[in-house]
C-alpha positions as YAML, in Angstrom:
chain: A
units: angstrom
residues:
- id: 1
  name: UNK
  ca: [-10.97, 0.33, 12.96]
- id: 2
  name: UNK
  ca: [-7.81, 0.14, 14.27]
- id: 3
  name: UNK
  ca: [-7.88, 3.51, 16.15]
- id: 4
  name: UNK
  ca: [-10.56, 5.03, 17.09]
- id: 5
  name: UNK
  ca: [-9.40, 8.40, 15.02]
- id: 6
  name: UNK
  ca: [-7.12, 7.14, 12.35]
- id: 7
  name: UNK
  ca: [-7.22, 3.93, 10.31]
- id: 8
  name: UNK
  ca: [-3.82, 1.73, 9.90]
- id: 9
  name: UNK
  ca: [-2.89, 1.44, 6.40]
- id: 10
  name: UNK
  ca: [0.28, -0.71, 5.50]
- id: 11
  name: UNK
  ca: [1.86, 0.64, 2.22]
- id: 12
  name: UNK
  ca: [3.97, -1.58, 0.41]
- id: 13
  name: UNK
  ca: [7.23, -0.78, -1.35]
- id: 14
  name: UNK
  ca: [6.42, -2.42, -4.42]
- id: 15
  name: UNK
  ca: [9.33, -3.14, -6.46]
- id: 16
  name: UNK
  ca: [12.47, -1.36, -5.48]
- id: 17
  name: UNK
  ca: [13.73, -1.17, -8.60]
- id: 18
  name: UNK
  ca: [11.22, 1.29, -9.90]
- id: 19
  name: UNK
  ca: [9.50, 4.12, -8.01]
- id: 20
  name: UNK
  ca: [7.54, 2.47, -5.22]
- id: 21
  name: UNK
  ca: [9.73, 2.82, -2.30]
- id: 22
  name: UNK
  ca: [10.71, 6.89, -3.50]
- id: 23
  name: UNK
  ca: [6.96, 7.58, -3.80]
- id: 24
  name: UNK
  ca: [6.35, 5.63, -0.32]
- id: 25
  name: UNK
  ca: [9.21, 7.96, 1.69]
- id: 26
  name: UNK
  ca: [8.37, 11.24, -0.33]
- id: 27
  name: UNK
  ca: [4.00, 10.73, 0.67]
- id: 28
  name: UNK
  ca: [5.17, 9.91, 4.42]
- id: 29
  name: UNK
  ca: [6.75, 13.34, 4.52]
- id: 30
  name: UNK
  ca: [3.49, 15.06, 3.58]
- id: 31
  name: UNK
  ca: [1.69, 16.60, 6.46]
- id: 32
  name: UNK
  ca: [-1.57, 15.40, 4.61]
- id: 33
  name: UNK
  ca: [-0.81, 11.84, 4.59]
- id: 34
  name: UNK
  ca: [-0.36, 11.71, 7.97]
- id: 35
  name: UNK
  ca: [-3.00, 13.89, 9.08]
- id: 36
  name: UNK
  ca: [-5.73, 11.15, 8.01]
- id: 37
  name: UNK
  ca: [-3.85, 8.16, 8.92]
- id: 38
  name: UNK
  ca: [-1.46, 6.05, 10.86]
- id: 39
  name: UNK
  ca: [0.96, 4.40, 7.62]
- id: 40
  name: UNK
  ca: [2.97, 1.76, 8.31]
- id: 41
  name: UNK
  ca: [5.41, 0.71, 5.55]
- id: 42
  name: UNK
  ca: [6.40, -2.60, 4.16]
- id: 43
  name: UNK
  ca: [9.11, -3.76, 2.69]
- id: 44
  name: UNK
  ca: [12.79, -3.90, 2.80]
- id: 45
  name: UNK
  ca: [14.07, -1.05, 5.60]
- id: 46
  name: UNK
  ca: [17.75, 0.04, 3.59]
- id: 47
  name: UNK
  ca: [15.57, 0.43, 0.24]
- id: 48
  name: UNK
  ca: [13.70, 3.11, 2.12]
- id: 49
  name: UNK
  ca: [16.44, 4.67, 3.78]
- id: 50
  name: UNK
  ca: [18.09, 5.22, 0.46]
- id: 51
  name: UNK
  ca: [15.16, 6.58, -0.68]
- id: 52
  name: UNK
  ca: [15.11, 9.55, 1.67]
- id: 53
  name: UNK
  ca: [18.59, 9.88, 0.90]
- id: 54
  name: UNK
  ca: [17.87, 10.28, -2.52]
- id: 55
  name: UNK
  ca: [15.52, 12.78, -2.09]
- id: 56
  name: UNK
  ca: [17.48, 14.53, 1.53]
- id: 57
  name: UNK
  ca: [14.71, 13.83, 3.91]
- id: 58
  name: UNK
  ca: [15.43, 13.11, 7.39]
- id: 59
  name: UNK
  ca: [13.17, 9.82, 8.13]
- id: 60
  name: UNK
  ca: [14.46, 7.40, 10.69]
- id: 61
  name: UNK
  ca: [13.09, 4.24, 9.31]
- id: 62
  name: UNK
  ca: [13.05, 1.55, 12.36]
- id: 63
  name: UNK
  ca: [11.76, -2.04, 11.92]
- id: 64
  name: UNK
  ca: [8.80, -3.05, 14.25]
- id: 65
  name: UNK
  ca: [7.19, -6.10, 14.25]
- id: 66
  name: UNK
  ca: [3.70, -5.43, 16.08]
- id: 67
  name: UNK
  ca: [1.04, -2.45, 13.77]
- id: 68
  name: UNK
  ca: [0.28, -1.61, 17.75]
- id: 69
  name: UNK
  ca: [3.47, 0.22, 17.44]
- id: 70
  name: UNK
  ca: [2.65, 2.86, 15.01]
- id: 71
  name: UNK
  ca: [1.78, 6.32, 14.99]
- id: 72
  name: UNK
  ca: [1.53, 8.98, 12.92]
- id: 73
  name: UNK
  ca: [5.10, 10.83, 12.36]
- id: 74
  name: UNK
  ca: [6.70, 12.92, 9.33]
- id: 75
  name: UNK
  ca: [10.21, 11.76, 10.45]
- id: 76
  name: UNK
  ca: [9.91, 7.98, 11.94]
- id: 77
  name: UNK
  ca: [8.90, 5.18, 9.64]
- id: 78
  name: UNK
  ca: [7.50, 2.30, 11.74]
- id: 79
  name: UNK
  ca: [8.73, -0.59, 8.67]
- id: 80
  name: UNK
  ca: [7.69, -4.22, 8.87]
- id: 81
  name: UNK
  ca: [10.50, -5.99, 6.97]
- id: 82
  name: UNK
  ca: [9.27, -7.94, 4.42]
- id: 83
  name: UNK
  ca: [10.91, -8.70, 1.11]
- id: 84
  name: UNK
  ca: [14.45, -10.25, 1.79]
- id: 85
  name: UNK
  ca: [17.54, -8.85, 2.30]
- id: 86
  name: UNK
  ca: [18.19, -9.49, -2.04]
- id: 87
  name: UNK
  ca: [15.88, -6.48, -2.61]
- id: 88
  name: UNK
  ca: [18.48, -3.92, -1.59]
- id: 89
  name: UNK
  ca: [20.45, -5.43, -4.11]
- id: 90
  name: UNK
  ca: [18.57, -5.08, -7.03]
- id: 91
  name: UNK
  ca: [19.68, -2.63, -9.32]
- id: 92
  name: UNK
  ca: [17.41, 0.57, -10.50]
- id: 93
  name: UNK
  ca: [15.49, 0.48, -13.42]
- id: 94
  name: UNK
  ca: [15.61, -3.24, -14.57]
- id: 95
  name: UNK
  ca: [13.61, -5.96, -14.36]
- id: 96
  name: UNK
  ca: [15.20, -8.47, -12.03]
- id: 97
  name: UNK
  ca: [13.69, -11.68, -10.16]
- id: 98
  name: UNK
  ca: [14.42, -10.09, -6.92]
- id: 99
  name: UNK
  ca: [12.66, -7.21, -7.53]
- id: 100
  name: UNK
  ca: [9.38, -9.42, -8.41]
- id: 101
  name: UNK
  ca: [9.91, -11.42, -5.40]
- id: 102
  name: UNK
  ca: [10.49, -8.93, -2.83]
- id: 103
  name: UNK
  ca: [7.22, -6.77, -4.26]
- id: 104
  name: UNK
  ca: [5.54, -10.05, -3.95]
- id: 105
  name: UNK
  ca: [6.59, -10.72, -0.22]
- id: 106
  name: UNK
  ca: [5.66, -7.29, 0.43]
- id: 107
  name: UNK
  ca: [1.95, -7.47, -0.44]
- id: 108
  name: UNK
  ca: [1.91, -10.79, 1.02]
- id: 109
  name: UNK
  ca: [3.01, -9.56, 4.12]
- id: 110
  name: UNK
  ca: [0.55, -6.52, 4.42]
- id: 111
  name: UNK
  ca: [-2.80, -8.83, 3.34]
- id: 112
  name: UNK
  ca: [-2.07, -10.88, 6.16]
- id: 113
  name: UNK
  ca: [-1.94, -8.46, 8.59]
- id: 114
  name: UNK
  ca: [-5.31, -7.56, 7.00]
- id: 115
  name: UNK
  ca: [-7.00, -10.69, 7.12]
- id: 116
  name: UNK
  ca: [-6.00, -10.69, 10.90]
- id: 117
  name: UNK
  ca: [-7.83, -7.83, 11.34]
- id: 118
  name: UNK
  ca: [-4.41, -5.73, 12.38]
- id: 119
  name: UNK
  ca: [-4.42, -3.25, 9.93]
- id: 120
  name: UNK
  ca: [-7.38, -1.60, 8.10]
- id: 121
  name: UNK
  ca: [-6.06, -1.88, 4.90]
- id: 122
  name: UNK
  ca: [-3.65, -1.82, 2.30]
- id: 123
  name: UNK
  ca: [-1.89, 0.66, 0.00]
- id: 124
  name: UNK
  ca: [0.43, -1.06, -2.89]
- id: 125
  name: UNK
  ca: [3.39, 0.25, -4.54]
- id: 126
  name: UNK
  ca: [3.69, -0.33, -8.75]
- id: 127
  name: UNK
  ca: [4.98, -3.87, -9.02]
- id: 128
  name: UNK
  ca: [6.71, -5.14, -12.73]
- id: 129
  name: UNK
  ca: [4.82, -7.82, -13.78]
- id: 130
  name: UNK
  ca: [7.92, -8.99, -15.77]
- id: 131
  name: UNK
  ca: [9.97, -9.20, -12.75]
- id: 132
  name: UNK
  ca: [6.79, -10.72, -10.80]
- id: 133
  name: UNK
  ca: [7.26, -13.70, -13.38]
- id: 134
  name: UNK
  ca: [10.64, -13.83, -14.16]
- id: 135
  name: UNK
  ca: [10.12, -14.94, -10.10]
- id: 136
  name: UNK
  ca: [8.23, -17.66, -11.03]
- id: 137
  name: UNK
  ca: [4.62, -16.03, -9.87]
- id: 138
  name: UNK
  ca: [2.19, -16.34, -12.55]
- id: 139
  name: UNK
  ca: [-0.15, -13.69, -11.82]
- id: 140
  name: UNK
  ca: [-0.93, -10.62, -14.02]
- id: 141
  name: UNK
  ca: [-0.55, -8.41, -11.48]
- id: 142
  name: UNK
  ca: [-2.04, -7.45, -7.94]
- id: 143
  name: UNK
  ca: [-5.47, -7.98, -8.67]
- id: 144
  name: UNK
  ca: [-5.20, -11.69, -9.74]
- id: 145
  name: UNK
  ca: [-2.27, -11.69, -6.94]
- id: 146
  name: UNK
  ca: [-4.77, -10.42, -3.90]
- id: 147
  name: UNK
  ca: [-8.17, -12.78, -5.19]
- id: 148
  name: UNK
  ca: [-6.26, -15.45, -4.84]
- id: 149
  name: UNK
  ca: [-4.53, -14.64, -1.52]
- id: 150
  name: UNK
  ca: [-8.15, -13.76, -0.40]
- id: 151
  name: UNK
  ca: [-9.58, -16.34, -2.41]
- id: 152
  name: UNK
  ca: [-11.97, -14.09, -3.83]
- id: 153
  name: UNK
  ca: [-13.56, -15.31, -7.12]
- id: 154
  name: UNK
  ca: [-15.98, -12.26, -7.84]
- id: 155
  name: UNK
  ca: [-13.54, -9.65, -8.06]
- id: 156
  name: UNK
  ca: [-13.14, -6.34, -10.60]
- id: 157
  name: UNK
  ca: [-10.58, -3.29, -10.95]
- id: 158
  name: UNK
  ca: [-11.60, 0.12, -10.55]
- id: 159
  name: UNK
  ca: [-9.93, 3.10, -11.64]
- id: 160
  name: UNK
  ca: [-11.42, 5.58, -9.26]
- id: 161
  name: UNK
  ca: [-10.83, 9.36, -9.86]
- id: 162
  name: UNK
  ca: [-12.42, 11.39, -6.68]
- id: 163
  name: UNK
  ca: [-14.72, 14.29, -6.84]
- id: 164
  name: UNK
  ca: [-13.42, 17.56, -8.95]
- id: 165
  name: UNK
  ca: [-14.69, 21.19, -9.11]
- id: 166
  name: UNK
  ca: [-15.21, 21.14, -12.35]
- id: 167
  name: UNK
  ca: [-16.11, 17.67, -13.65]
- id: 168
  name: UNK
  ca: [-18.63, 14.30, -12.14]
- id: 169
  name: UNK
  ca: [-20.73, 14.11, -9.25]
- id: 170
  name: UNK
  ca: [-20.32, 14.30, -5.88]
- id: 171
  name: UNK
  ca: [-19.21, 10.43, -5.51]
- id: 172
  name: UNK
  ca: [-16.09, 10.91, -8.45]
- id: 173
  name: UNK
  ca: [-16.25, 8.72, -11.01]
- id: 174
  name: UNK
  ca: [-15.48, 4.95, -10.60]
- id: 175
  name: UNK
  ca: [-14.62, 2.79, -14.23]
- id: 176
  name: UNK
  ca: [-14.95, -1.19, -13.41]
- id: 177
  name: UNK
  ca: [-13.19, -3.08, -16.25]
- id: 178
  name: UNK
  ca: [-14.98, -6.33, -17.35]
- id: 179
  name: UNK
  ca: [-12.11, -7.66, -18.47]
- id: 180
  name: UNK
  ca: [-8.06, -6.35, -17.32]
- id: 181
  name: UNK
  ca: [-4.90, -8.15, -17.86]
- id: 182
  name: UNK
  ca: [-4.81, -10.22, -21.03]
- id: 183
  name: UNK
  ca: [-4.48, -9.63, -24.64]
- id: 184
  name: UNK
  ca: [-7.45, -7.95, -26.61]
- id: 185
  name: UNK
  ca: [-7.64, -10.75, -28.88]
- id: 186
  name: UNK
  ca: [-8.75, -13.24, -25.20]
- id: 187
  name: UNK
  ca: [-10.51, -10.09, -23.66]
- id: 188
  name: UNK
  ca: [-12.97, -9.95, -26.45]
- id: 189
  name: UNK
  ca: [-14.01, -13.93, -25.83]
- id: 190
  name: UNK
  ca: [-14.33, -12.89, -22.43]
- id: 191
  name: UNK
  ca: [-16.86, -10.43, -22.31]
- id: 192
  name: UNK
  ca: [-20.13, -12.80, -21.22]
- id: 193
  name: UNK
  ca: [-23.41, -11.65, -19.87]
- id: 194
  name: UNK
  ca: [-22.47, -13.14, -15.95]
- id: 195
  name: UNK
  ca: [-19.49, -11.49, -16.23]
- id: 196
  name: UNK
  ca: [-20.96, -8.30, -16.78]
- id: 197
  name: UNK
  ca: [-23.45, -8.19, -14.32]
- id: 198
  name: UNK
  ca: [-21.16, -8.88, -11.78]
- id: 199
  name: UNK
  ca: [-19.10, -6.25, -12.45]
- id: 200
  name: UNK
  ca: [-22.39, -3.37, -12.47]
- id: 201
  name: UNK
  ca: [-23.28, -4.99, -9.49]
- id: 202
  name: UNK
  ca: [-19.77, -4.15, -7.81]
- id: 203
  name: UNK
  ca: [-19.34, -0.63, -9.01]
- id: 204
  name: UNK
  ca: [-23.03, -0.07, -7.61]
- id: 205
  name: UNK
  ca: [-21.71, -1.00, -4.46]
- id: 206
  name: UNK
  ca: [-18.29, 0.45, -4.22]
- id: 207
  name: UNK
  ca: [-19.81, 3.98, -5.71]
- id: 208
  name: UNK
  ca: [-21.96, 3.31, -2.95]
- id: 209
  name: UNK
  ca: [-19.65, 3.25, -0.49]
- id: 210
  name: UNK
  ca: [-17.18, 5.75, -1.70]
- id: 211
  name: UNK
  ca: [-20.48, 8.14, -2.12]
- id: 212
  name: UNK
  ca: [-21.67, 7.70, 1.24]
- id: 213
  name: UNK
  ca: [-23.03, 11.36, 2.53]
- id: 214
  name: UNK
  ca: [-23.12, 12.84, -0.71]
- id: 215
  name: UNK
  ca: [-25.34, 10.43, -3.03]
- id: 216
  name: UNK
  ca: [-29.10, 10.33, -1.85]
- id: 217
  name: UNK
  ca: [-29.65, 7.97, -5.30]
- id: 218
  name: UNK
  ca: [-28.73, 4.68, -6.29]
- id: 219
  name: UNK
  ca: [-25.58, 5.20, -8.11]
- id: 220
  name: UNK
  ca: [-25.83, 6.16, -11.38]
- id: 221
  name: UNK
  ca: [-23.72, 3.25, -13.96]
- id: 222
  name: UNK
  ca: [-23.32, 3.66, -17.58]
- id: 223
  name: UNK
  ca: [-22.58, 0.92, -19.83]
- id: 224
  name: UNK
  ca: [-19.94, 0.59, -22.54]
- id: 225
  name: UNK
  ca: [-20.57, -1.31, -25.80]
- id: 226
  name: UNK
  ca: [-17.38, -3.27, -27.05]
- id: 227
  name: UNK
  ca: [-17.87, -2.37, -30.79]
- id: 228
  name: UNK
  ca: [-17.85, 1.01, -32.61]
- id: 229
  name: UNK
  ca: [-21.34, 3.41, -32.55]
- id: 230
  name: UNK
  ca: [-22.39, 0.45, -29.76]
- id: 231
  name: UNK
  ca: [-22.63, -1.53, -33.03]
- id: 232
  name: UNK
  ca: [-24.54, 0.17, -35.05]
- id: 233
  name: UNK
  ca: [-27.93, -2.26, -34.66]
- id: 234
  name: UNK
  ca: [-25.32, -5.26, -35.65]
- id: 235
  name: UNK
  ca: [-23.46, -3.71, -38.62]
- id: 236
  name: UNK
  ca: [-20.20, -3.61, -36.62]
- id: 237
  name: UNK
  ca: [-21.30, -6.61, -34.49]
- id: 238
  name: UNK
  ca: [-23.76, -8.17, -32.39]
- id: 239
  name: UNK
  ca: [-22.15, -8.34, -29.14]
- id: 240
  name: UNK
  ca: [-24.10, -5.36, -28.12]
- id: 241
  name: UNK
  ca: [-28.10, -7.18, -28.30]
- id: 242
  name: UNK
  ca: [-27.03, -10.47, -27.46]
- id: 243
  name: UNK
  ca: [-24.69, -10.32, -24.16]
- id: 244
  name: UNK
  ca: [-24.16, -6.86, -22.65]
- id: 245
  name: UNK
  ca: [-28.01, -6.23, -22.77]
- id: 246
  name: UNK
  ca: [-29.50, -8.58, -20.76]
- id: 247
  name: UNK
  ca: [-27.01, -8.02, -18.32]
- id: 248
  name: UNK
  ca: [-27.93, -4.81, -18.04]
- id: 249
  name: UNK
  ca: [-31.39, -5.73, -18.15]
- id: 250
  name: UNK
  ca: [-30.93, -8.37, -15.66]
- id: 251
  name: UNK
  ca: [-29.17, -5.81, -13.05]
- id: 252
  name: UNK
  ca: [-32.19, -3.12, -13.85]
- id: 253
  name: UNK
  ca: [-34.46, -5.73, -12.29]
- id: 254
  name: UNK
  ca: [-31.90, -5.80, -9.58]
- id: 255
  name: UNK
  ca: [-32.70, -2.02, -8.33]
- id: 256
  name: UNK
  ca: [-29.49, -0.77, -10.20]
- id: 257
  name: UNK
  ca: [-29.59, 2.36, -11.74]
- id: 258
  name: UNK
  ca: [-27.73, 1.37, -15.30]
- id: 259
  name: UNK
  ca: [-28.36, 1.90, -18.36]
- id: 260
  name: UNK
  ca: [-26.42, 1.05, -21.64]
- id: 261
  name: UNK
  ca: [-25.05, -0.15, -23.41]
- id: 262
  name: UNK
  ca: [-23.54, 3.48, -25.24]
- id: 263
  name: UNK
  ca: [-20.72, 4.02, -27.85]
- id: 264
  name: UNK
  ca: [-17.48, 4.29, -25.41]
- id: 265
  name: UNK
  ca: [-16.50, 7.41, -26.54]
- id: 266
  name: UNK
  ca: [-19.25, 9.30, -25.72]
- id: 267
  name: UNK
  ca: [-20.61, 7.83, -22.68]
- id: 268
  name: UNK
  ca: [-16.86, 8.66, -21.23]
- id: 269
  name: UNK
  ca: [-17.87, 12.38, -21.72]
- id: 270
  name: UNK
  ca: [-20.98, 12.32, -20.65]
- id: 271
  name: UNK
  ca: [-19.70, 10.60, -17.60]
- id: 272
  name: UNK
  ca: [-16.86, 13.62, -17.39]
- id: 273
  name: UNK
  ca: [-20.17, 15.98, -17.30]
- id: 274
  name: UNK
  ca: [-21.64, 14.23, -14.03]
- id: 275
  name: UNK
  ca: [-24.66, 11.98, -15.95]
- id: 276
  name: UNK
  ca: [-22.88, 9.00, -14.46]
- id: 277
  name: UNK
  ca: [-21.16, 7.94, -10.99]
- id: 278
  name: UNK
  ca: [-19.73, 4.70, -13.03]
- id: 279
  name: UNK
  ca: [-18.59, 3.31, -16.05]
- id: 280
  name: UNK
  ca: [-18.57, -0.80, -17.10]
- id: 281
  name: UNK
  ca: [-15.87, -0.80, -19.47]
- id: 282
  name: UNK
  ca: [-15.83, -3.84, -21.08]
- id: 283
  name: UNK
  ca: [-11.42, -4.19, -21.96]
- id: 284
  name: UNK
  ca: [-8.50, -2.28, -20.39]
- id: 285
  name: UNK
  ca: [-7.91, 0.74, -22.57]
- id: 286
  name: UNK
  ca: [-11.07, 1.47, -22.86]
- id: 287
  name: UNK
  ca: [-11.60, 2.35, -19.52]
- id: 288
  name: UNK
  ca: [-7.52, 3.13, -18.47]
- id: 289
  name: UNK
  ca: [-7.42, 5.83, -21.44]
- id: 290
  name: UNK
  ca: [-10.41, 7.69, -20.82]
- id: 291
  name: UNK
  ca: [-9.89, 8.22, -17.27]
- id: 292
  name: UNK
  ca: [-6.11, 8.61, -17.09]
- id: 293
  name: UNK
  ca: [-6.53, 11.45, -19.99]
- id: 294
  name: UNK
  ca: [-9.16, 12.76, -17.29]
- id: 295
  name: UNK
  ca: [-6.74, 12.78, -14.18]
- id: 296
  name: UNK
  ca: [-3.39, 10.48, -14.94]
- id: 297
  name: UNK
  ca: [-1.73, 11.69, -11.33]
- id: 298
  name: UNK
  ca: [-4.71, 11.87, -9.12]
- id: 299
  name: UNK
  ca: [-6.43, 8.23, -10.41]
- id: 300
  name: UNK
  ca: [-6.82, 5.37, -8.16]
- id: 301
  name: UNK
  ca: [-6.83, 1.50, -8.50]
- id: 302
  name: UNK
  ca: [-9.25, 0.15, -6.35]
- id: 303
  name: UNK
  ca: [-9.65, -3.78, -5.75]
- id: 304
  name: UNK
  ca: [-13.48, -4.32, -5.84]
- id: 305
  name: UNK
  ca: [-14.61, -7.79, -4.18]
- id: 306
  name: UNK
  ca: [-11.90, -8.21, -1.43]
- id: 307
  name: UNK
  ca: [-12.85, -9.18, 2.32]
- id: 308
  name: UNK
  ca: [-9.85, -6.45, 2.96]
- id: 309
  name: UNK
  ca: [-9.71, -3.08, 1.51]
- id: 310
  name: UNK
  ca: [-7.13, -2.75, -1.25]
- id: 311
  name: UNK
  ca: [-6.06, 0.66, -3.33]
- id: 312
  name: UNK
  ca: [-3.14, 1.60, -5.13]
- id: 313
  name: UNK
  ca: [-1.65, 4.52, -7.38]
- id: 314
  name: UNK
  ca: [-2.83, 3.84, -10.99]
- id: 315
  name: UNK
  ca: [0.77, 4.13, -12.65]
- id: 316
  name: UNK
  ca: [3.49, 1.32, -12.91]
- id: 317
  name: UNK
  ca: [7.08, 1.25, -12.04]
- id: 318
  name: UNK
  ca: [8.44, 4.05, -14.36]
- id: 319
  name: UNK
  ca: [11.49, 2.21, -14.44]
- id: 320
  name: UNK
  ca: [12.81, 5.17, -16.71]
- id: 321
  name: UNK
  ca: [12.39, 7.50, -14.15]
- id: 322
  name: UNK
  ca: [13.35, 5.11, -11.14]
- id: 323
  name: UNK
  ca: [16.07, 6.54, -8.31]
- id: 324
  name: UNK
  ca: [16.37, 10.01, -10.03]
- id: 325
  name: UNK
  ca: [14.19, 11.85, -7.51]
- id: 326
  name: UNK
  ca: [11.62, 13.02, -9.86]
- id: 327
  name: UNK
  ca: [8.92, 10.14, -9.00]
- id: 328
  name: UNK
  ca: [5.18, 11.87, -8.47]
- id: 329
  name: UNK
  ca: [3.78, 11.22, -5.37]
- id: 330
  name: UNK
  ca: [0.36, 12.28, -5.63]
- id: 331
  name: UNK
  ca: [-1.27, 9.39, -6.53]
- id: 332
  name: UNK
  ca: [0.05, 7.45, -4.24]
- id: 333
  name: UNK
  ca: [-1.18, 10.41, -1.61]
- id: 334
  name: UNK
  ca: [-4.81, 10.14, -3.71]
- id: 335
  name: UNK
  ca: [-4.89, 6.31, -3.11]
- id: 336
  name: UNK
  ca: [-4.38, 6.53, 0.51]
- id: 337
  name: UNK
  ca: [-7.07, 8.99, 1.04]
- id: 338
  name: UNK
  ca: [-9.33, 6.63, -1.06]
- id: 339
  name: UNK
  ca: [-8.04, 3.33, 1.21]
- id: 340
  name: UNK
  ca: [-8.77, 5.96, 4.51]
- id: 341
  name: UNK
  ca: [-12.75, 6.70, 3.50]
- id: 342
  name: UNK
  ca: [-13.37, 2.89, 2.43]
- id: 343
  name: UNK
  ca: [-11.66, 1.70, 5.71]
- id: 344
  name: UNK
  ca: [-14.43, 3.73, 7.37]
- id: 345
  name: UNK
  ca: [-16.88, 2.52, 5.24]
- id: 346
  name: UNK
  ca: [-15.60, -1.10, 5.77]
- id: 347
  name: UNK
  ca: [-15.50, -0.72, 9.82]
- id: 348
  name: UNK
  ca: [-19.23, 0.80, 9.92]
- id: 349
  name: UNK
  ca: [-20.26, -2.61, 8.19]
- id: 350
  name: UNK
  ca: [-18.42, -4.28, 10.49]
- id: 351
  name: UNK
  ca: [-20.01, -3.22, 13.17]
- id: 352
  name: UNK
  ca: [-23.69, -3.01, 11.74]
- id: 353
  name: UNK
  ca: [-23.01, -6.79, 11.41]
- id: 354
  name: UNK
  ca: [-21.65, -7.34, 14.85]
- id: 355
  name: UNK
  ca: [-24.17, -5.19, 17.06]
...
């Protein structure tokens, strides 16, 4: 850790054409945010200054070059320039080349400092994956972006939704996605058995971290099939018997806690009523429609399988709602608190390894 009271988290601007930087300068006002942390922003300095402009906060934004530098304050943002000095140029609410290289440089930026061990982690703005291409950066977004700046093979999304009064457990509710960014028609070749099992094995562990002090169990990790009624014994497909099953068999055997694999649409509800800490969802909207109907401002994206810790908010750009001043911040307020209590985690291995 960083400090020994308050962990360093670098949030990036994301693109500036959408909502990123807004969202960025509106959270650092919050006496929340900076209650449980020491943020440092990243990114281009006059994109944030016109965003608290836009929304009439006073926030001197200064450029530092050293994370020593930074401490917790409502009204200065410490700001390591990354991004170019293009990004202030890009225009709101399109997709633009700039904008996808300047989000890019951004997150760049920030993992580095993470991999050098001078920040404890890292909170990303929405990025357009248009833009991010039009670039000429081939990635789907920032979780194929950050495995290979990490060069992390075994890696998994979660959409993490934190502990509510009157829905899930005491841990929230964590949904790893087997497969993310790629069209249906590819994701359902990709579902294998390995594949699976990797991806229970990292929700048991992130649940386990993000559950630390509250879960005495194993975490508890429900299963989605791919086809309807979990294919109704192989009427709707066979997918079911022959390659999510033994992986869940195989993890069982492990000392996980899983079980599956369950019609989508149920286990989802039964996971809303606390039976499970996690969901395997085997595509994209299966898991991102479930969760986001659950809690669409409060969900988190959580990078599972990174040597660095990683969260984000779990919207994109809204370029339609981009420089207007009407951007929701608490997501991005949700994923910092998130990044804060598996920074913790993160440091307590670190030094259980180390002493």
């Amino acid at each position: 850790m960083m400090s020994s009271s308050k962990p360093l988290l670098a949030l990036t601007q994301g693109d500036p054409a959408g909502v990123g930087p807004e969202i960025v300068v509106a959270a650092w006002a919050d006496a929340g945010l900076q209650s449980i942390c020491r943020p440092l922003a990243v990114g281009n300095l006059e994109v944030f200054r016109r965003a608290a402009k836009l929304w009439g906060i006073r926030l001197e934004v200064v450029e530092i070059t050293d994370p020593v530098e930074v401490a917790p304050s409502p009204t200065r943002m410490p700001c390591l320039a990354a991004g170019g000095s293009q990004a202030a140029d890009v225009p709101a609410g399109r997709i633009d080349p700039r904008g996808g290289q300047a989000a890019l440089e951004s997150v760049v930026a920030a993992v580095r400092l993470a991999q050098a061990g001078r920040i404890d982690g890292l909170v990303t703005g929405p990025l357009s994956k248009a833009a991010l291409h039009a670039a000429g950066h081939d990635y789907p977004g920032h979780t194929e972006l950050l495995g290979d700046l990490c060069r992390s093979d075994r890696l998994a999304m979660m959409l993490y939704l934190g502990p509510q009064p009157d829905m899930f457990g005491p841990a929230g509710l964590g949904v790893v996605h087997v497969t993310l960014h790629m069209a249906l028609a590819d994701a359902l070749r990709a579902v294998t058995s390995d594949r699976i099992a990797e991806c229970i094995t990292l929700a048991g562990e992130a649940l386990q971290r993000l559950g630390a002090g509250c879960l005495t169990d194993p975490p508890r990790i429900g299963v989605c099939a791919l086809n309807p009624h979990a294919g109704e014994e192989g009427l709707f497909g066979n997918e079911e018997q022959e390659v999510i099953m033994p992986a869940v068999l195989r993890c069982r055997r492990q000392g996980f806690e899983v079980s599956g694999p369950y019609p989508a649409d149920t286990l989802m509800a039964r996971a809303r009523d606390a039976e499970f800490d996690a969901v395997v969802a085997m595509y994209h909207d299966q898991g991102h429609i479930a969760l986001k109907l659950l809690g669409m401002h409060q969900a988190v994206n959580v990078t599972l399988g990174l040597p660095i810790v990683r969260t984000s908010v779990a919207h994109g750009t809204a370029f339609d709602l981009a420089w207007q001043a009407k951007a929701e911040t608490t997501g991005l307020i949700e994923a910092v608190r998130v990044a804060v209590q598996l920074a913790d985690v993160h440091q307590q291995d670190r030094t259980a390894i180390t002493s």
